[in-house]
C-alpha positions as CSV (number, residue, x, y, z in Angstrom):
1,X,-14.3,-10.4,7.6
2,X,-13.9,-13.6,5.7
3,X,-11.6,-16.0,4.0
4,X,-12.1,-17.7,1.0
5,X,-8.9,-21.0,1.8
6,X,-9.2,-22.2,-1.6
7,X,-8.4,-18.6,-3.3
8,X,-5.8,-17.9,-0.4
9,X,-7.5,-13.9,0.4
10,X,-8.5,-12.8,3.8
11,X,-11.0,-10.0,3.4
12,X,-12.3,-7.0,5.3
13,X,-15.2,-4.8,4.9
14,X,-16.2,-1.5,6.0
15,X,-14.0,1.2,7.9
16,X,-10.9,-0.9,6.8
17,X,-7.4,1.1,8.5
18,X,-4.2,-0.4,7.7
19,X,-1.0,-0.2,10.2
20,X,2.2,-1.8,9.3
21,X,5.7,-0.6,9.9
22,X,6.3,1.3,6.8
23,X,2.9,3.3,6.6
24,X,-1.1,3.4,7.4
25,X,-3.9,3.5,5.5
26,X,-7.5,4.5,6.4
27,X,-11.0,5.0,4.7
28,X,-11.0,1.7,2.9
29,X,-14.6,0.0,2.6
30,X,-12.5,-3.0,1.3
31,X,-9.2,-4.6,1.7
32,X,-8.1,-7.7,0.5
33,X,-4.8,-9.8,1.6
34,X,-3.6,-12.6,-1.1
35,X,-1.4,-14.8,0.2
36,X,0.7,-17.2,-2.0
37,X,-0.2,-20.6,-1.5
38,X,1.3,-23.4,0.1
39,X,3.0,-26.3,-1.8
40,X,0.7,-29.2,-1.0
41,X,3.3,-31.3,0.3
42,X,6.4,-31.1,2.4
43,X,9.3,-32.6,1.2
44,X,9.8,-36.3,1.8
45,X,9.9,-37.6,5.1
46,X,12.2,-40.1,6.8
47,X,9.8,-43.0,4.9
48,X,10.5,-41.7,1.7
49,X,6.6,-40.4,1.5
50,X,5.8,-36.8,0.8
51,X,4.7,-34.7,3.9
52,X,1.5,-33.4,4.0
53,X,1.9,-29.7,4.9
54,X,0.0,-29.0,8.4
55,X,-1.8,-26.5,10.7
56,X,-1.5,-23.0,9.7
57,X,0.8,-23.7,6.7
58,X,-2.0,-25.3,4.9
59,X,-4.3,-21.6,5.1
60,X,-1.8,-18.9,4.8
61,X,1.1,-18.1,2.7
62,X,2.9,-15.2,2.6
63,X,1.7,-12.2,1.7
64,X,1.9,-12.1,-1.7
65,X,-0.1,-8.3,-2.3
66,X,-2.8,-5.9,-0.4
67,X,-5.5,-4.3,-2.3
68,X,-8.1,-1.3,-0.6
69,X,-10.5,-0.1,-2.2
70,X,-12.7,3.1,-0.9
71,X,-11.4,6.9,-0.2
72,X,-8.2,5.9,0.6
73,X,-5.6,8.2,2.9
74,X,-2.6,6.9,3.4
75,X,1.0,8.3,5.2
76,X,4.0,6.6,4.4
77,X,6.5,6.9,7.3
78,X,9.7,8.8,6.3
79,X,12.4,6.8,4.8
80,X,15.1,8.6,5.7
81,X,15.0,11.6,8.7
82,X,15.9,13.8,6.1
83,X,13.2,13.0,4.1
84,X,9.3,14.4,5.0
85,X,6.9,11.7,5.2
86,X,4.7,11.4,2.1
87,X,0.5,12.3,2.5
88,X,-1.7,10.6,-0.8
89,X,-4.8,9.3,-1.8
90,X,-6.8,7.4,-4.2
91,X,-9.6,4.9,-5.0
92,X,-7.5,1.8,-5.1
93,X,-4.7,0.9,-3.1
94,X,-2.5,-2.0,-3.9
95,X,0.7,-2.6,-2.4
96,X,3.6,-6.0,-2.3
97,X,5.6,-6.4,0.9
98,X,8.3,-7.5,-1.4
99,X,9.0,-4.8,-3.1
100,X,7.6,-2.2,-0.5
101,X,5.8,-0.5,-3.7
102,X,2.3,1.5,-3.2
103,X,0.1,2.2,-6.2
104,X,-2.6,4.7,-6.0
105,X,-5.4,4.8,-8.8
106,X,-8.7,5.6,-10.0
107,X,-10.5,8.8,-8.8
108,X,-8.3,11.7,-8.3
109,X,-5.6,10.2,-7.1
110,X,-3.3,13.0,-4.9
111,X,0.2,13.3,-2.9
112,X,2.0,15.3,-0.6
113,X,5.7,15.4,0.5
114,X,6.5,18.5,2.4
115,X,6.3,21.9,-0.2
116,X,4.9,20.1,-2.9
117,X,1.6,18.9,-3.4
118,X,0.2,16.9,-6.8
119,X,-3.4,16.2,-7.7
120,X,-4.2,13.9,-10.9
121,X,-6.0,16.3,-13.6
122,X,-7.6,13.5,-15.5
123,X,-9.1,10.9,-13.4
124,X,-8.4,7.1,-13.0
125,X,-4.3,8.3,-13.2
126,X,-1.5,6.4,-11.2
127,X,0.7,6.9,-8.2
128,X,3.5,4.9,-7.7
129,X,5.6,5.0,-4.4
130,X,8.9,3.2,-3.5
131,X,9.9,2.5,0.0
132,X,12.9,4.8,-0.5
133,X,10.1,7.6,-0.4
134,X,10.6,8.6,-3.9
135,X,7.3,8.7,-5.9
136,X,6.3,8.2,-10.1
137,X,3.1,10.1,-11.5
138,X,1.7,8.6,-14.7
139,X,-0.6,10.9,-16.8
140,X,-1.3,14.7,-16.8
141,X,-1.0,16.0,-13.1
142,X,-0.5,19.4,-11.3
143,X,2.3,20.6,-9.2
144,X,2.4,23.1,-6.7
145,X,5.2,24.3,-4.3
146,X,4.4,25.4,-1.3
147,X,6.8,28.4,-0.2
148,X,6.8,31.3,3.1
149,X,7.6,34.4,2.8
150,X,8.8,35.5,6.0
151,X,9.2,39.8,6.5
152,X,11.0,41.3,8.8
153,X,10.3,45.0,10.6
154,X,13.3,46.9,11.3
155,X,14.3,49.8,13.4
């Protein structure tokens, strides 16, 4: 791990997994953190002088976007209890607390959401998914729907 303070990115390597609230992400040989940086001052104080910003305030941000690279796996926790959690994976990862949006690229990227399954046909495609659990392919991809057929044996 490093952190480079003057480009504001905390960086791991190798075996990367991800935990926060919303999902978790393994397989990444890299993930970055950006964070936004920190006005260089704090506003005037009592003297009429700017501030200078201390402590931890001067390093970190926050986080402005999360980047993985590797064989990403990810699982993104169920929205809503009605909702199945979603499965996906992809060379890139990149995702902004803000907005709670994941994108998956490059490779072959994939998804699961209960029945349905997609798999880019073309590689380098993207993957979009919105906290709300809803998901946006971009390219050529293909669908399948999972499905049972249950029989029963009567007397």
């Amino acid at each position: 791990m490093h952190y480079d303070a003057g480009e504001g990115v905390l960086v791991y390597l190798d075996g990367v997994s991800l935990t926060d609230p919303r999902f978790s992400l393994t397989g990444a040989d890299e993930l970055k953190v950006f964070f936004e940086k920190p006005p260089l001052d704090r506003p005037n104080g009592a003297d009429g002088k700017p501030q200078p910003a201390a402590g931890l305030a001067t390093k970190f941000g926050r986080v402005e976007r999360i980047v993985a690279t590797g064989a990403i796996h990810l699982f993104q926790k169920a929205a809503e209890e009605t909702k199945p959690q979603i499965e996906a994976g992809g060379a890139i990862f990149s995702f902004v607390p803000q907005t709670g949006r994941i994108t998956l690229t490059n490779g072959y990227p994939w998804v699961k959401q209960g029945t349905l399954n997609m798999r880019a046909k073309e590689p380098n495609l993207t993957l979009h998914i919105e906290q709300s659990g809803t998901f946006l392919t971009e390219g050529k991809w293909e669908t399948e729907i999972q499905y049972f057929i249950a029989e029963a044996a009567t007397k």
